[in-house]
C-alpha positions in Angstrom: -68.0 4.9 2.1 -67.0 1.3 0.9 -65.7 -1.1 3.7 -61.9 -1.3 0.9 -62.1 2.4 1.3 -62.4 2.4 5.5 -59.7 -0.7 5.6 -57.4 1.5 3.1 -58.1 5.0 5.1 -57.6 4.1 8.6 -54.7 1.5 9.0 -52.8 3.4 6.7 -52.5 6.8 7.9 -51.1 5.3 10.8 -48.4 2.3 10.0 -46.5 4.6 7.1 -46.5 7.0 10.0 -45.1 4.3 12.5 -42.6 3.5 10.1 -41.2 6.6 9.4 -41.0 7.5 12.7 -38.7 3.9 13.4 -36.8 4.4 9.9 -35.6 8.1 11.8 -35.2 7.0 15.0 -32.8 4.0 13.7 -31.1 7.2 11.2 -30.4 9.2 14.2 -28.9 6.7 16.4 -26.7 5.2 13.9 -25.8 9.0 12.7 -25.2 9.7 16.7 -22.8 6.1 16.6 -21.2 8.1 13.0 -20.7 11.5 14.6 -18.5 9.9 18.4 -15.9 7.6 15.7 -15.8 11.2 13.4 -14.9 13.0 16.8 -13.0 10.0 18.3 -11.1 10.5 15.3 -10.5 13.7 15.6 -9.3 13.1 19.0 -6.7 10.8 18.1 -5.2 13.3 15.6 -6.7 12.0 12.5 -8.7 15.2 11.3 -8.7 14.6 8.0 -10.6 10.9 7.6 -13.1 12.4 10.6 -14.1 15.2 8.2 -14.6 12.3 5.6 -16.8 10.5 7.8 -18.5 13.7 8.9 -19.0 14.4 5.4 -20.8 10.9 4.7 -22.6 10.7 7.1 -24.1 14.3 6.8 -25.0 13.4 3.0 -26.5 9.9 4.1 -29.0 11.7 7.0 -29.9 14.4 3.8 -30.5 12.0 1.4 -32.7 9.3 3.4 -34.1 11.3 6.0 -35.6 13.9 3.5 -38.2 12.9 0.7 -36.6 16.0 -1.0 -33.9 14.3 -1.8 -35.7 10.6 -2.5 -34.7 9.9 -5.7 -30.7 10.4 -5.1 -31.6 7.6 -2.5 -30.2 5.1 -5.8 -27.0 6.6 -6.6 -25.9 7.7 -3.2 -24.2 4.3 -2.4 -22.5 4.2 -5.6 -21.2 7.9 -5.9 -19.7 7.4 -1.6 -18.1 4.7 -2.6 -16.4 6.3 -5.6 -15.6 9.0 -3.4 -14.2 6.9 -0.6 -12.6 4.4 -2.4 -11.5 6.1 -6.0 -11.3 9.9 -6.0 -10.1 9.9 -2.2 -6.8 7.9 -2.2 -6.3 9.6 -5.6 -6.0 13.1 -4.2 -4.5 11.8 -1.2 -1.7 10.0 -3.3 -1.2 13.4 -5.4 -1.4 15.5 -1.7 1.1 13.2 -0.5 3.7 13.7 -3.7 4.0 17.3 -2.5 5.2 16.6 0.9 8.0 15.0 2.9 6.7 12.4 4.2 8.5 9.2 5.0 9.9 6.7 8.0 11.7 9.6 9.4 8.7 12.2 9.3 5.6 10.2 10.7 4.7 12.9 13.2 3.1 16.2 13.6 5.7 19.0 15.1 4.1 18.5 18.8 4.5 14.6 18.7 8.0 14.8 17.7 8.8 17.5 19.8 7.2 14.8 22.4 9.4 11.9 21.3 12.4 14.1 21.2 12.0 15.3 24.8 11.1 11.9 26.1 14.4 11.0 25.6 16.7 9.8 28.3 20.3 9.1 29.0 20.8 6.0 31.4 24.0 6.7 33.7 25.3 3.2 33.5 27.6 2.9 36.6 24.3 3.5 38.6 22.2 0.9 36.8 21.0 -1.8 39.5 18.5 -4.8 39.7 15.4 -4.3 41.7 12.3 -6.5 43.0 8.8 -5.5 43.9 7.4 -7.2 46.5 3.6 -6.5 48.1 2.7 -4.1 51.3 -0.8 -4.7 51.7 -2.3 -2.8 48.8 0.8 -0.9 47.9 4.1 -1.9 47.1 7.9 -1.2 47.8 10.8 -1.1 45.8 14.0 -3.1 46.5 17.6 -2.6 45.5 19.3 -5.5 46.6 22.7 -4.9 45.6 22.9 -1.3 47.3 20.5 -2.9 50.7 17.4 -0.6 50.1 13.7 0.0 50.1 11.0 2.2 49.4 8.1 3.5 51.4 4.7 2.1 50.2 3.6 3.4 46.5 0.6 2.4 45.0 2.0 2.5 40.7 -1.0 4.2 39.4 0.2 7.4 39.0 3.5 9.7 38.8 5.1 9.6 42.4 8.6 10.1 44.3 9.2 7.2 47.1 12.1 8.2 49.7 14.4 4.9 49.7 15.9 4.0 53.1 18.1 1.4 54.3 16.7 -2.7 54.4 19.3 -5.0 55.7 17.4 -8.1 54.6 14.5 -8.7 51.5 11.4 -8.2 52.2 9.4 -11.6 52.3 6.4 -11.3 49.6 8.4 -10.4 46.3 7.1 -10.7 43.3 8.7 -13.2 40.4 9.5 -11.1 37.4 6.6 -12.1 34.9 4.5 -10.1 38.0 6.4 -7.1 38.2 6.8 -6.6 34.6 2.9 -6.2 34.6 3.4 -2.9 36.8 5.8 -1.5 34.5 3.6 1.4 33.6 3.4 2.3 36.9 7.4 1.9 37.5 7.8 4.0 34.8 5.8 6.7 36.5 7.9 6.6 40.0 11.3 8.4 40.8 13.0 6.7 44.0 15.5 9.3 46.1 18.1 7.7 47.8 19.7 8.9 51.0 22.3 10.4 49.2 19.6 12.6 47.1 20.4 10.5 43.6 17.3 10.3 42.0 16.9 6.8 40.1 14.1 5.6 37.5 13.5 2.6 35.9 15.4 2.1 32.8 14.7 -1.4 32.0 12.8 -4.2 32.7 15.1 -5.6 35.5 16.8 -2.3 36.2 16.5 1.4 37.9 19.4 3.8 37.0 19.9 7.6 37.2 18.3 9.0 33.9 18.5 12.3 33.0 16.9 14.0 29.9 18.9 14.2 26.4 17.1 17.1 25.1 15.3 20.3 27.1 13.1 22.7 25.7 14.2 26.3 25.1 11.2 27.6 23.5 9.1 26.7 20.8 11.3 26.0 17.9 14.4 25.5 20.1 16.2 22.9 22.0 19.5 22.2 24.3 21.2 18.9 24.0 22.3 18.5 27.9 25.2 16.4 26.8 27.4 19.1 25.6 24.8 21.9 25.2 24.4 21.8 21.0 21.2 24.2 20.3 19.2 22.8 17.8 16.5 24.9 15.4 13.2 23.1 14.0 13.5 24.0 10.4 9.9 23.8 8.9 11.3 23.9 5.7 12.3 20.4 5.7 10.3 19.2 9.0 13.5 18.1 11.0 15.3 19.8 14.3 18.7 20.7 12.7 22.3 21.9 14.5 24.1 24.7 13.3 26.5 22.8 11.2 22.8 21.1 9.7 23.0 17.7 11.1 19.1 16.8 11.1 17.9 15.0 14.0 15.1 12.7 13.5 12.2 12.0 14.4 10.6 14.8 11.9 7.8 15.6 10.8 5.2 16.4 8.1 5.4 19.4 6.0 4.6 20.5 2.5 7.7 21.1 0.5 6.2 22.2 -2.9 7.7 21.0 -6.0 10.6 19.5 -4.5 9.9 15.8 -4.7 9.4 16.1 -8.5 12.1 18.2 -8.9 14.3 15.4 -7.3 12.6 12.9 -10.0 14.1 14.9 -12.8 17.4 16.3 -11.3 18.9 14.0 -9.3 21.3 11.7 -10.7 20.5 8.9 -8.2 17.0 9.1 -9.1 16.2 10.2 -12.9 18.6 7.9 -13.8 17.0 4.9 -12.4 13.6 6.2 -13.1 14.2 6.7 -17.1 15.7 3.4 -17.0 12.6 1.7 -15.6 10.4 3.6 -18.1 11.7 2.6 -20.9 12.0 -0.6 -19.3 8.1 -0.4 -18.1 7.2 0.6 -21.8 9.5 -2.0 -23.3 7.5 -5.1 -20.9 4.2 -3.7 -21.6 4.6 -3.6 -25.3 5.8 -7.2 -25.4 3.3 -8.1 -23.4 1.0 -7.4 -25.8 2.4 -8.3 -29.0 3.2 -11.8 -27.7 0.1 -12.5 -26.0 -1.7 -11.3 -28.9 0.4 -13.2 -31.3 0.4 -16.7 -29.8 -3.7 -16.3 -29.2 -4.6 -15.7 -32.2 -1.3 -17.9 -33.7 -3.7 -20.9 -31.3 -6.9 -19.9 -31.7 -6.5 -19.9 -35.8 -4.9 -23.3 -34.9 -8.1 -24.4 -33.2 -10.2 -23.1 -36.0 -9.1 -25.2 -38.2 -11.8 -28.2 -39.4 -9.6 -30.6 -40.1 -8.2 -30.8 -36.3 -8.8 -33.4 -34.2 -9.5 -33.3 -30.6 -9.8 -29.8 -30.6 -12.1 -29.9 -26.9 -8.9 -31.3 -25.4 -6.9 -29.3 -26.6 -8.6 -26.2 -26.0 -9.0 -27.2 -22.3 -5.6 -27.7 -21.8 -4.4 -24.2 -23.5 -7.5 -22.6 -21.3 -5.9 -24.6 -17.8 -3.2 -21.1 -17.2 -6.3 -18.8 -17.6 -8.1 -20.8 -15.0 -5.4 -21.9 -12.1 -4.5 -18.2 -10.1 -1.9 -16.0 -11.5 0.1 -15.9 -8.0 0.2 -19.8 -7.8 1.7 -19.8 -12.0 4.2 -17.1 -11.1 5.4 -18.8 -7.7 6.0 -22.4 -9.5 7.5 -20.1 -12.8 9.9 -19.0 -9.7 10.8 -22.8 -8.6 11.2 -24.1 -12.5 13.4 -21.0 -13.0 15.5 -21.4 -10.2 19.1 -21.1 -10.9 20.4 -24.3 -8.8 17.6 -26.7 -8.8 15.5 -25.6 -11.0 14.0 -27.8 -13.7 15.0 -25.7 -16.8 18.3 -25.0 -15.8 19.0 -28.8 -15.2 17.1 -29.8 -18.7 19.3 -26.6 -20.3 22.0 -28.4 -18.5 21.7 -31.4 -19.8 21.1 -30.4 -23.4 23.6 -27.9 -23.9 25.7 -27.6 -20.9 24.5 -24.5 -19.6 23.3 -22.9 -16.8 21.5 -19.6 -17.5 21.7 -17.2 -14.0 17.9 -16.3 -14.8 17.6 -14.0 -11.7 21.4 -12.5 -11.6 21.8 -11.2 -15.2 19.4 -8.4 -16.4 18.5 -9.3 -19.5 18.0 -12.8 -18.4 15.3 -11.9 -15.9 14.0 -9.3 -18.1 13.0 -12.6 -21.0 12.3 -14.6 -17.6 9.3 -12.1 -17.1 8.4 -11.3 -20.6 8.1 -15.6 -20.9 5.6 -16.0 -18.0 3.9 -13.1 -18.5 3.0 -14.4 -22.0 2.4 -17.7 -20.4 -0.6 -16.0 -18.0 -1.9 -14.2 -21.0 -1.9 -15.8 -24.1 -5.5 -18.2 -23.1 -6.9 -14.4 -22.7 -6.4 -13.4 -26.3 -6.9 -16.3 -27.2 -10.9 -16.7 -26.2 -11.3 -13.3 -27.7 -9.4 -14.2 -30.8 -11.7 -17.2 -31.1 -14.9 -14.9 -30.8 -13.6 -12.6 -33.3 -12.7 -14.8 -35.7 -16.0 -16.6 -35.7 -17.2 -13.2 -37.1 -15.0 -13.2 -40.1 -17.5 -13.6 -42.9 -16.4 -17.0 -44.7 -17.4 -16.0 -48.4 -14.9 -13.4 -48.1 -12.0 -15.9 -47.6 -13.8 -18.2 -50.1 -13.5 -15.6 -52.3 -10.0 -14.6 -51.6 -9.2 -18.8 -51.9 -10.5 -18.7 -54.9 -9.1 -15.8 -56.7 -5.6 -17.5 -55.8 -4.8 -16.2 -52.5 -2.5 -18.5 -50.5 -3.9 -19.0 -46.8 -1.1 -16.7 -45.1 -2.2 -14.0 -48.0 -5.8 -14.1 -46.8 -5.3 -14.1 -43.1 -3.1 -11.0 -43.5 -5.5 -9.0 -45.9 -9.2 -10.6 -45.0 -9.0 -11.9 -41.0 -6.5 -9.6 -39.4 -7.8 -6.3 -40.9 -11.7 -7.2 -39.8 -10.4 -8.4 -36.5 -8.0 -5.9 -35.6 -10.6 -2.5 -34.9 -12.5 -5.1 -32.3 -9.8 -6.2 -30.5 -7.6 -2.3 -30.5 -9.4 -1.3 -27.2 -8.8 -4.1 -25.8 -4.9 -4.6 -26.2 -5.1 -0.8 -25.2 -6.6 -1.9 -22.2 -4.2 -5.1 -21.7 -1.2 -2.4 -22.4 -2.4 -0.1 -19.2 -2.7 -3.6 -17.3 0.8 -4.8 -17.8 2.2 -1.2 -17.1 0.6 -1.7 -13.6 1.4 -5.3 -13.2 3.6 -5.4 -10.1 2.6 -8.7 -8.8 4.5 -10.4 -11.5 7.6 -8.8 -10.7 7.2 -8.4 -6.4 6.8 -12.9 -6.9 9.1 -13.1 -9.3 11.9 -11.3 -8.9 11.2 -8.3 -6.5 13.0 -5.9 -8.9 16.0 -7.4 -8.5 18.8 -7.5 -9.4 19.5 -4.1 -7.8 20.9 -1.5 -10.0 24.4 -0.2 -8.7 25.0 3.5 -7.8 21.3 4.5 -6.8 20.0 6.4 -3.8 16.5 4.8 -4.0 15.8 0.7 -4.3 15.8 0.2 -8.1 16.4 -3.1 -9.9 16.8 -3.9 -13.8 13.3 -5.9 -13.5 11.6 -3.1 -11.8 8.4 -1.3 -13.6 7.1 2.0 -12.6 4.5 0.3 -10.2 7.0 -2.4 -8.3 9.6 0.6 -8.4 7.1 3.0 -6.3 5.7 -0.2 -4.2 9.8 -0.6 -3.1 10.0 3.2 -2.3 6.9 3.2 -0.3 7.1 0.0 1.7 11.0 -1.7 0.6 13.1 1.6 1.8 14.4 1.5 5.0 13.7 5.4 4.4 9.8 4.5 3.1 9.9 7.7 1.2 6.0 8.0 1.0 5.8 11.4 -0.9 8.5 10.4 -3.1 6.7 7.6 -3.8 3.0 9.7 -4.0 5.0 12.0 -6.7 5.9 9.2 -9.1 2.7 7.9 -8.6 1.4 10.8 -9.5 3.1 10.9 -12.8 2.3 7.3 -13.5 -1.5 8.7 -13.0 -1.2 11.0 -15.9 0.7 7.8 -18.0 -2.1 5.7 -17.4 -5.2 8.3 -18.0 -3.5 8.9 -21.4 -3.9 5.1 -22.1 -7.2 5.3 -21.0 -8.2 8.3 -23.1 -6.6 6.6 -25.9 -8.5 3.8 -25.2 -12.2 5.6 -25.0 -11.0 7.2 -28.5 -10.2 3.6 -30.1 -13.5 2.5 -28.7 -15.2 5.4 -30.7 -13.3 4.9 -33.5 -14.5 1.2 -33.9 -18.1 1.9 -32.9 -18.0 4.5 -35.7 -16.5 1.8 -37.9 -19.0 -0.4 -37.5 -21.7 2.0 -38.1 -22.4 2.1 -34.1 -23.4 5.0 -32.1 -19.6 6.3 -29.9 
């Protein structure tokens, strides 16, 4: 045997060994770390994204701590992460769409059965001030204005303390910044007077006789102690109701079927609004094409012409809107349009004596936002349109030129036809974009104004996306399922953009003798 073949033989049957055996070690300690934030997780009421991370992290020990599985070792990272971060909040959004929740139903039925019974009713005419002062390791409670104290308590965990008469304070009190750090503790501790009143702390300054609001009948049942009103947990619609149907919130999460798309289409206070913005979502997106295509190309034909001078300049200065971020256009579009001191109104002012309410009247905003949007866009279109039209063979318009053809003839039969298949999928593409584009409108305008007469936050500059956005995170009600339903249908709206978008592509690769 060589002395390559000994150097080969030896060292290497043991170092791959070693390595392996580190590369599992260092997979089962971070899976152990994986598994306690999956339980954790669990723990805290969260089964859902523990099963998630359960899941993962399963798949990751499979895949890189088997050689089975070595060659999904490449496309593991990327198929988690469309699973995390795509196809998850996707069916989340669609799970949320068929239930109720919202502000008012956060909870599970335990927790709000919690909340409800942790309720207390303060009896104000025994409300008085207190002070804590030290007793060795303990403390004691004093009432000053009703001359008593407690016996010792320590504040770390529930207790009762018998109060007895003090005629003077006691000398190590503590200043209020000190007592309020014992709070969780004063919460815990009941003090009985001579008289047998039982008194709790009901504020930070204050102990009072509280009673409970609600008590427990049995599982689905409670008493209001006030005037002894039963109320029924209706699972239906995830809320404790009275008999007259007076819902008592908190309430909490439960799946109600169809019923949040059914509300899309019947209700009054919501179809209305909705077809509205549609149309109105449609209308903006369409525009916001045409015009971004039109002055791109209307510029970059411009800057295609030989005869130009200073065409660099120029075409750095029509690029500049394309390069500065869209948020800080839209915010200074905001200050030049603003209705008082704004610098278009006070030009428009003093031009033609008027003062245009850009953000007041609907169809003023509505050509406010159409005007900056094409502003953002147009240097987009018009790079491509300069690419494209590059590839316009020049003998054709030669020929066309020659044969008589004025220059407006020739763009419309020669340039626009051999441009147009190139640049389809992509104004498909910039369509689906502007149908999504809520940032424009959340800086602009934030909807606004409001339409009159709706149950949900709608305004006249709303688009499907801002509309949902206000619903979710706007609403004093934050009508999350509401809001996962319309998203929902905005899902199918933009897929069939992007399936007509994949067909153009096909169409123009099959055009230009491509491969789909």
């Amino acid at each position: 045997m060589s002395t390559v073949e000994n150097i080969s033989a030896t060292p290497a049957g043991v170092a791959p060994a070693t390595a392996r055996a580190l590369s599992l070690g260092a997979l089962g300690l971070g899976a152990a770390v994986v598994l306690f934030a999956a339980f954790r997780l669990y723990i805290d009421g969260q089964p859902l994204f523990g099963a998630i991370l359960l899941a993962l992290i399963t798949a990751f020990s499979l895949v890189f701590g088997s050689r089975r599985f070595y060659s999904a070792r490449f496309i593991f990272p990327g198929l988690a992460a469309i699973l995390v971060f795509i196809l998850f909040p996707i069916v989340f959004t669609v799970y949320l769409g068929f239930t109720n929740y919202s502000s008012l139903n956060l909870l599970n039925y335990e927790r709000a059965v919690e909340v409800l019974l942790s309720s207390k009713l303060v009896d104000k005419s025994s409300e008085t001030r207190f002070l804590v002062a030290r007793d060795g390791d303990a403390f004691r409670i004093y009432l000053p204005e009703r001359g008593l104290i407690s016996e010792p308590v320590t504040l770390d965990a529930p207790q009762q303390a018998a109060l007895a008469p003090a005629p003077d304070a006691p000398p190590d009190t503590l200043k209020m910044r000190d007592a309020i750090k014992l709070r969780a503790g004063l919460q815990q501790l009941d003090l009985a007077t001579p008289q047998g009143e039982i008194l709790r702390n009901s504020g930070l300054r204050s102990f009072a006789g509280v009673t409970p609001e609600y008590e427990r009948i049995d599982a689905d049942h409670l008493r209001r102690t006030t005037d002894g009103q039963i109320l029924t947990a209706n699972h239906d619609t995830g809320f404790f109701e009275t008999e007259a149907g007076v819902k008592l919130p908190p309430g909490w999460r439960v799946n109600i079927g169809l019923a949040n798309y059914k509300r899309i289409f019947t209700s009054d206070g919501v179809r209305g609004p909705m077809v509205s913005i549609f149309v109105w979502t449609v209308t903006f997106a369409l525009l916001s094409v045409g015009l971004t295509f039109a002055v791109g190309l209307l510029l970059a034909t411009i800057l295609q012409w030989p005869h130009l001078a200073f065409k660099p300049a120029y075409r750095l200065l029509l690029i500049l809107p394309y390069a500065v971020p869209s948020f800080i256009s839209i915010l200074v579009f905001k200050g030049l349009f603003n209705q008082n001191f704004g610098e278009i109104n006070l030009i428009l002012e003093a031009l033609f004596n008027i003062r245009p309410s850009w953000f007041t009247d609907a169809t003023l905003a509505r050509i406010m936002i159409v005007i900056v949007n094409v502003w953002l866009g147009y240097p987009y279109m018009m790079l491509l349109s300069m690419g494209f039209l590059q590839s316009v063979p020049e003998d054709h318009k030669k020929a066309a030129s020659i044969e008589g053809a004025s220059a407006l003839r020739v763009f419309l039969t020669i340039t626009l036809p051999q441009i147009l298949p190139p640049f389809l999928p992509l104004l498909i593409a910039s369509f689906a974009f502007n149908f999504n584009n809520i940032v424009l409108i959340l800086l602009m305008t934030r909807g606004g104004p409001d339409m009159p007469g709706t149950v949900i936050p709608a305004g006249k500059t709303d688009i499907l996306g801002s509309f949902t956005y206000r619903i979710s995170f706007m609403d004093s009600g934050q009508q999350f399922g509401l809001a996962g339903a319309i998203t929902f249908l905005i899902f199918i709206v933009v897929g069939a953009v992007a399936y007509a978008n994949f067909v153009a592509m096909r169409r123009a690769a099959s055009k230009r003798g491509g491969r789909p």
